[in-house]
C-alpha positions as CSV (number, residue, x, y, z in Angstrom):
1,X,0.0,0.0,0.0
2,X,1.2,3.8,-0.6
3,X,2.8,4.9,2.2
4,X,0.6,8.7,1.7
5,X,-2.2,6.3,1.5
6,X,-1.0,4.7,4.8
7,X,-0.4,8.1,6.9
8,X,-3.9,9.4,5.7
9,X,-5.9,6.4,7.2
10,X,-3.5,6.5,10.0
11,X,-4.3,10.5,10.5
12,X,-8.1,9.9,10.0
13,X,-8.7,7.5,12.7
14,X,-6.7,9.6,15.1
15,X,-9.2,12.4,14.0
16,X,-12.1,10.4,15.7
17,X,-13.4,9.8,18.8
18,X,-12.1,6.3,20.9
19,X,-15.5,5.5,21.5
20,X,-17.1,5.9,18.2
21,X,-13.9,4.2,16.2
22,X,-15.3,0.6,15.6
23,X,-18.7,2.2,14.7
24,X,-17.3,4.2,12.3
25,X,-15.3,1.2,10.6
26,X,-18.4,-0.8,10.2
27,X,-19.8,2.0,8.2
28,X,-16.7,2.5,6.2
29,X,-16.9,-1.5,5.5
30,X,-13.2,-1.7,4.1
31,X,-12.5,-4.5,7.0
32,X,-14.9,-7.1,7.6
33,X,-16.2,-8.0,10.8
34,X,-13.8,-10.5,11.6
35,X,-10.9,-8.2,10.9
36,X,-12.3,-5.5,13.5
37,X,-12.8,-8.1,16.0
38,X,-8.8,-8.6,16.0
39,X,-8.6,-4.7,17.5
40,X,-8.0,-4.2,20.9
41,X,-10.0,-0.4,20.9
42,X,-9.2,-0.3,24.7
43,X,-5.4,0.5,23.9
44,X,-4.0,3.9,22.7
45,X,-5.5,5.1,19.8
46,X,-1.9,5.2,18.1
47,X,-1.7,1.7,18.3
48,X,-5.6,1.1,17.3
49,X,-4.5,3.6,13.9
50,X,-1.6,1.9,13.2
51,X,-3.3,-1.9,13.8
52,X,-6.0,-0.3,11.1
53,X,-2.9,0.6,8.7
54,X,-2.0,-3.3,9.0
55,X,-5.2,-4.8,8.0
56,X,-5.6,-3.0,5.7
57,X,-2.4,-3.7,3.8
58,X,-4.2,-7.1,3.7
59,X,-7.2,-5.4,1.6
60,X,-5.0,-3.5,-1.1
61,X,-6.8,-4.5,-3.7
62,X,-9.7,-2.0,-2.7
63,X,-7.5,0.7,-1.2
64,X,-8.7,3.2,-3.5
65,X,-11.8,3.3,-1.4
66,X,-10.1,4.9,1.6
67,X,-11.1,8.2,1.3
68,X,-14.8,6.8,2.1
69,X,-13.8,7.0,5.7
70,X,-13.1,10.7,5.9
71,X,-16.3,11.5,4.4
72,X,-17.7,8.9,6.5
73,X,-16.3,11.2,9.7
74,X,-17.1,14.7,7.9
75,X,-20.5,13.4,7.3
76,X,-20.9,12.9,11.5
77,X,-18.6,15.8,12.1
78,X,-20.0,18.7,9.5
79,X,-19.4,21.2,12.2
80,X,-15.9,21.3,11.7
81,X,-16.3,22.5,8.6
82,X,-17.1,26.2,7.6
83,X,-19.7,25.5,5.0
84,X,-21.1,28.3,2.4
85,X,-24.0,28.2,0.4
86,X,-24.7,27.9,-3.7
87,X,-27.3,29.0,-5.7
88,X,-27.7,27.5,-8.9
89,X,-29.9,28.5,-12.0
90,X,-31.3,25.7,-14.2
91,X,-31.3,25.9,-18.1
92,X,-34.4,24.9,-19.8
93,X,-37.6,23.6,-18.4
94,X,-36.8,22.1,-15.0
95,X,-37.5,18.3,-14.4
96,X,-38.0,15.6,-11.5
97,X,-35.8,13.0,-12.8
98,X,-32.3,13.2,-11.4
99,X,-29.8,10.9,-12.9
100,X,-27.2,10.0,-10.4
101,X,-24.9,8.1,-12.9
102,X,-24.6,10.9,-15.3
103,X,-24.1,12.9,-12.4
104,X,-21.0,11.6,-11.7
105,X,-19.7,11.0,-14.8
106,X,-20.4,15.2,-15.8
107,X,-18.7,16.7,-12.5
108,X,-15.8,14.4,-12.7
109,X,-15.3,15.0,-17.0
110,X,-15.6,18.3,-16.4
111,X,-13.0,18.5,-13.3
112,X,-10.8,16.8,-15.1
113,X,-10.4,18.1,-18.2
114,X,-9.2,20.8,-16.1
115,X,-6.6,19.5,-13.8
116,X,-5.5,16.2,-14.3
117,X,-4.2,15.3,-10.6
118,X,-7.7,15.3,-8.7
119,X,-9.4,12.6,-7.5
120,X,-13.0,12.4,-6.7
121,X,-15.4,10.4,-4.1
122,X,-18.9,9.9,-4.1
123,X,-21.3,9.0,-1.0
124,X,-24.9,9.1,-1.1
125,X,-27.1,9.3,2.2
126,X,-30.6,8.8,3.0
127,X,-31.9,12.4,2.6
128,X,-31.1,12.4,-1.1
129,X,-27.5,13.7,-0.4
130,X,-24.8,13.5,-2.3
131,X,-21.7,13.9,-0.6
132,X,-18.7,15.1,-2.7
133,X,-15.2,14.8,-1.6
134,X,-12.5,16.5,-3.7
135,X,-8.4,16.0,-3.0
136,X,-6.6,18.6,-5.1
137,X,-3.5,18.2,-6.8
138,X,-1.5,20.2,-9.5
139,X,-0.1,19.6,-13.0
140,X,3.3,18.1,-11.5
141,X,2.0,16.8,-7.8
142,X,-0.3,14.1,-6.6
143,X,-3.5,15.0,-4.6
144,X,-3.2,16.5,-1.6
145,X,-5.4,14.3,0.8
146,X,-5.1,16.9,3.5
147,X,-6.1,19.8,1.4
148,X,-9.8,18.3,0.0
149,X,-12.8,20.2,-0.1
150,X,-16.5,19.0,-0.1
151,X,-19.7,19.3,-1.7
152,X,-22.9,18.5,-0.3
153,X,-26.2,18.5,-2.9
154,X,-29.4,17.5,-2.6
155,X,-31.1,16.5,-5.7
156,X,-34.1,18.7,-6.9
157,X,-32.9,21.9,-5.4
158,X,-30.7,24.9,-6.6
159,X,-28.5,24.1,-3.4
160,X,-25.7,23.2,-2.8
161,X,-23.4,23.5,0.1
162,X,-19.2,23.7,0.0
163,X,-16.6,23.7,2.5
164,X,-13.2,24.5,0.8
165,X,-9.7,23.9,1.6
166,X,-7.4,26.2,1.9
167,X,-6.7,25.7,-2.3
168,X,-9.5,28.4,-3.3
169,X,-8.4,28.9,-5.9
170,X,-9.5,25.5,-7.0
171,X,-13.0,26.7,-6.3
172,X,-14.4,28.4,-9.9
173,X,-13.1,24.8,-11.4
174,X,-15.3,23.3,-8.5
175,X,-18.4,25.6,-9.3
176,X,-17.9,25.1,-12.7
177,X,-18.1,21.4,-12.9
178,X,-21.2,21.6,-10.6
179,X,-22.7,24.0,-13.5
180,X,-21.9,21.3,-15.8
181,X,-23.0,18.1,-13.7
182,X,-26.5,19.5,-12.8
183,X,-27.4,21.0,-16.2
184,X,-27.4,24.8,-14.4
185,X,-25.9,27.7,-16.2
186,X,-24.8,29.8,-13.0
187,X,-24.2,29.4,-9.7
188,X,-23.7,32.0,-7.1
189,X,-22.3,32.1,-3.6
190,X,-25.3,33.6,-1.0
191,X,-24.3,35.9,1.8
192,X,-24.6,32.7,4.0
193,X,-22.1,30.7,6.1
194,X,-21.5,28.8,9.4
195,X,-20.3,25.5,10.5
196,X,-23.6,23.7,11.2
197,X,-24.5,22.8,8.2
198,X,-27.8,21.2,8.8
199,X,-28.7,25.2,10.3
200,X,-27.9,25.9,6.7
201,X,-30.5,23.2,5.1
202,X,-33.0,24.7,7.8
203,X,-32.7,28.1,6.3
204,X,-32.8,27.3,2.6
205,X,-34.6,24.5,2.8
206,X,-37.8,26.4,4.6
207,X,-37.6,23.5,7.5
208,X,-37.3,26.1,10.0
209,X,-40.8,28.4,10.4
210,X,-40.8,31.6,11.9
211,X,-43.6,34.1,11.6
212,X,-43.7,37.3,10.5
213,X,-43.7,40.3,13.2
214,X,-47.4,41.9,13.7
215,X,-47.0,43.2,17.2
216,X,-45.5,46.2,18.1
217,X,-44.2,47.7,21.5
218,X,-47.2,50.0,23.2
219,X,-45.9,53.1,24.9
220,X,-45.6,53.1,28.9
221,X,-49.0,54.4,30.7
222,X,-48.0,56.4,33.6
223,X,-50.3,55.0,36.7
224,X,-50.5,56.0,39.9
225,X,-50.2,53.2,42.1
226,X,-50.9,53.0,45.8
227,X,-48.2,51.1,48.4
228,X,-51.4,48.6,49.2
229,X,-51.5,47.8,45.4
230,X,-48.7,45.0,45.7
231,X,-51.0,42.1,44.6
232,X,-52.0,44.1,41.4
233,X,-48.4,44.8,40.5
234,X,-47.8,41.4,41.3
235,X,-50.6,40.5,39.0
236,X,-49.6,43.0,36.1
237,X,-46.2,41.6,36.1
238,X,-46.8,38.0,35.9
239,X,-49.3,39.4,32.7
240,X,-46.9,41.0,30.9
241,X,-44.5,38.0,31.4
242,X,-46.8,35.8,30.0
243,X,-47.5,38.4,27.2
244,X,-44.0,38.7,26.1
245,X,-43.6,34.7,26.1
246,X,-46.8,34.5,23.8
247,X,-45.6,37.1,21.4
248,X,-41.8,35.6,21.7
249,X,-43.5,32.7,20.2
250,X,-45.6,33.7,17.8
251,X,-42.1,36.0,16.7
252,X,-39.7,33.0,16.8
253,X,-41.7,30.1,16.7
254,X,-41.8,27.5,19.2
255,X,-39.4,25.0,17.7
256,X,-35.4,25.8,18.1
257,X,-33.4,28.7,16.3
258,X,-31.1,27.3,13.3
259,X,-27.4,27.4,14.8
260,X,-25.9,30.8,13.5
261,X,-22.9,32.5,14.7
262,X,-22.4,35.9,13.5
263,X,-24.5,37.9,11.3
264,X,-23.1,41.4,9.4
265,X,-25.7,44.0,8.3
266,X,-24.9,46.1,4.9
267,X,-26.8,49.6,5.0
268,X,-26.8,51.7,2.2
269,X,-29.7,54.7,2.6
270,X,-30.3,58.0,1.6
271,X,-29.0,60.4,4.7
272,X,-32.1,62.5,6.3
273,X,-30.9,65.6,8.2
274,X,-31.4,69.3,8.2
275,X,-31.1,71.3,5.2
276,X,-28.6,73.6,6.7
277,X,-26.1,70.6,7.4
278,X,-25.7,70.8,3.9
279,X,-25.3,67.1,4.1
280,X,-28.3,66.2,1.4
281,X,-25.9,67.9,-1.4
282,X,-24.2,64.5,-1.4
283,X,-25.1,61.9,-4.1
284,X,-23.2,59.4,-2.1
285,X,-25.4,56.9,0.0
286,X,-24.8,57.1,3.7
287,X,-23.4,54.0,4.6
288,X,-23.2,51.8,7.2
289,X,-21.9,48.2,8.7
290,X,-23.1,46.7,11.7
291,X,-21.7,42.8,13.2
292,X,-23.6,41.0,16.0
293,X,-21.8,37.7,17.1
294,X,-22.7,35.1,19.7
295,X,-22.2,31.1,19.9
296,X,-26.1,30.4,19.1
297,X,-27.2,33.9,17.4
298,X,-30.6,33.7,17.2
299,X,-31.4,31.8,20.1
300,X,-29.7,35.0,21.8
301,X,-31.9,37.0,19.8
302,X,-34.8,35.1,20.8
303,X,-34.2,35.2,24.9
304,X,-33.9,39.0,24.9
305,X,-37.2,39.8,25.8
306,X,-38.0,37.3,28.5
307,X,-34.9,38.5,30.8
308,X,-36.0,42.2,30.2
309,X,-33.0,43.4,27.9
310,X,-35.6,44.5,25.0
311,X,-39.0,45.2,24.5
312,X,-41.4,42.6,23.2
313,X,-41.3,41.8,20.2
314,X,-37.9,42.2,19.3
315,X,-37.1,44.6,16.1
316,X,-38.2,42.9,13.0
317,X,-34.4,43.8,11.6
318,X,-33.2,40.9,14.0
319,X,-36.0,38.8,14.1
320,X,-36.1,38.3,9.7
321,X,-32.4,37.1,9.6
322,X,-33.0,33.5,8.4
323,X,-35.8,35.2,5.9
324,X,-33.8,37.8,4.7
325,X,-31.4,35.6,4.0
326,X,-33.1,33.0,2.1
327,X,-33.7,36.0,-0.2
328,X,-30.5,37.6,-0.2
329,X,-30.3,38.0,-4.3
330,X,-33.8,40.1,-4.1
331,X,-32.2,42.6,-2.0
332,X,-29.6,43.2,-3.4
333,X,-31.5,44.4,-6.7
334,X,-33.3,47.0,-4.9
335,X,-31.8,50.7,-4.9
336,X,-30.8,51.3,-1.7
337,X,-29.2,48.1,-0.5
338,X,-29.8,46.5,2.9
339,X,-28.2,43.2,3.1
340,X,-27.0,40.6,5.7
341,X,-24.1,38.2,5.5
342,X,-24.0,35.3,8.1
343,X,-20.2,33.7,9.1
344,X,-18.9,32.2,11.4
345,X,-15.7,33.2,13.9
């Protein structure tokens, strides 16, 4: 067996957990059953890679299906991956029939004829996704196995998530044998990016629901309340507490918040101010860029009202993120631009 072969099985079973090792073997299905049974998983997990090496020396024949394993563990661990979503536009009248088969043999033609040192794996999964993985090379190396990007696309959708290596410049050859491979005739990158990717599907996918905003903060009435009064402001409060959670609700929806980690507000507007500030004799748009970051966005978003920090409901220029965002290319046609881009840290 290739000794860069070796080291990259090695590597990859050091990448995952001791207790999930044998379960992610059987999945791989390179060794058989009996094989695994001869690894002691108890020991170090230097020995139980290099043991893993050993056997499968004894399967060389089918070593070219090694890099199933790291999409195996990508697959389980997507959230180590920054992913970034695709938009594609079909040509012609759209269908329902997806051909797998030709699939393949279109992305990897088309990869190809543009850099001969690549090599390509395939994985389908249950929820009609294909799972891509690319090791990139160049005209006078071999693939890099520790350099690979991936592709995740569903059938029957414009979507398509990647995760790139640090090569991006391999990237418009990647977009353009997707263009190819799924009969599209452009593909653009949405203002849209984190590393949970199933927070992504949520979003594009319309799998999370939110509602719209339709409730708006009434001013303060000034009362004048008497010292006996304490049951009443006792019973006032516990009404606007369950006020807020209501319209918290009907705002965020009951279910949880899709897993985002930082989102970035684009504001281009006309500036308003007086006319002696001679400020409205500029042609230029007043702009303006505004970053709000946390480890679970809008689920911080979401709990500002209950502990008191904001009024209920929270501003609708929060609470449409995942909306907004599903309709990022719509914005951005308008005249006076106001976009979000989401990242993460």
């Amino acid at each position: 067996m290739d000794e860069v072969v070796a080291e990259y099985i090695r590597r990859t079973v050091l990448k995952i957990p001791r207790d999930e090792i044998r379960t992610m073997l059987q999945q791989w299905g390179f060794l058989s059953e009996a094989q695994l049974q001869t690894i002691n998983f108890c020991q170090i997990k230097e020995n139980i890679s290099q043991h893993v090496v050993q056997l499968c020396e004894e399967n060389a024949a089918r070593i070219k299906q090694a890099a199933v394993l790291d999409i195996i563990y990508n697959h389980i661990y997507s959230n180590k991956r920054l992913w970034s979503v695709y938009q594609m536009n079909k040509t012609g009248e759209e269908t329902d029939f997806f051909d797998l088969t030709d699939f393949k043999k279109k992305f990897k033609r088309r990869l190809r004829s543009a850099l001969t040192n690549v090599t390509i794996n395939f994985r389908e999964y249950e929820d009609n996704a294909i799972w891509i993985r690319i090791a990139w090379g160049t005209p006078y190396t071999k693939p890099n196995q520790y350099k690979t990007s991936y592709v995740v696309y569903h059938s029957q959708t414009p979507y398509v998530f990647i995760s790139v290596s640090v090569l991006k410049s391999n990237l418009p050859l990647l977009c353009q044998a997707l263009v190819a491979a799924s009969n599209s005739h452009d593909i653009r990158e949405m203002e849209l990016r984190s590393h949970s990717l199933n927070s992504l599907k949520d979003i594009v996918f319309k799998r999370y629901s939110q509602n719209f905003q339709s409730y708006y903060p009434k001013p303060l009435q000034e009362t004048n309340v008497a010292p006996e009064s304490d049951l009443r402001i006792i019973q006032e409060n516990k009404n606007e507490k369950e006020r807020i959670k209501i319209i918290n609700s009907e705002v965020f929806g009951d279910g949880p918040q899709p897993k985002l980690e930082f989102a970035q507000y684009k504001l281009e507007t006309m500036f308003k101010s007086d006319p002696q500030m001679n400020v409205l004799d500029r042609k230029e748009p007043f702009r303006c860029l505004v970053k709000f970051s946390s480890p679970h966005l809008l689920e911080s978003l979401k709990s500002l009202a209950p502990a008191g920090i904001a009024d209920a409901p929270v501003s609708p220029l929060l609470t449409c993120i995942p909306h907004k965002a599903r309709n990022y290319f719509k914005i951005k046609d308008k005249k006076y631009v106001s976009s979000i881009s989401f990242v993460s840290p």
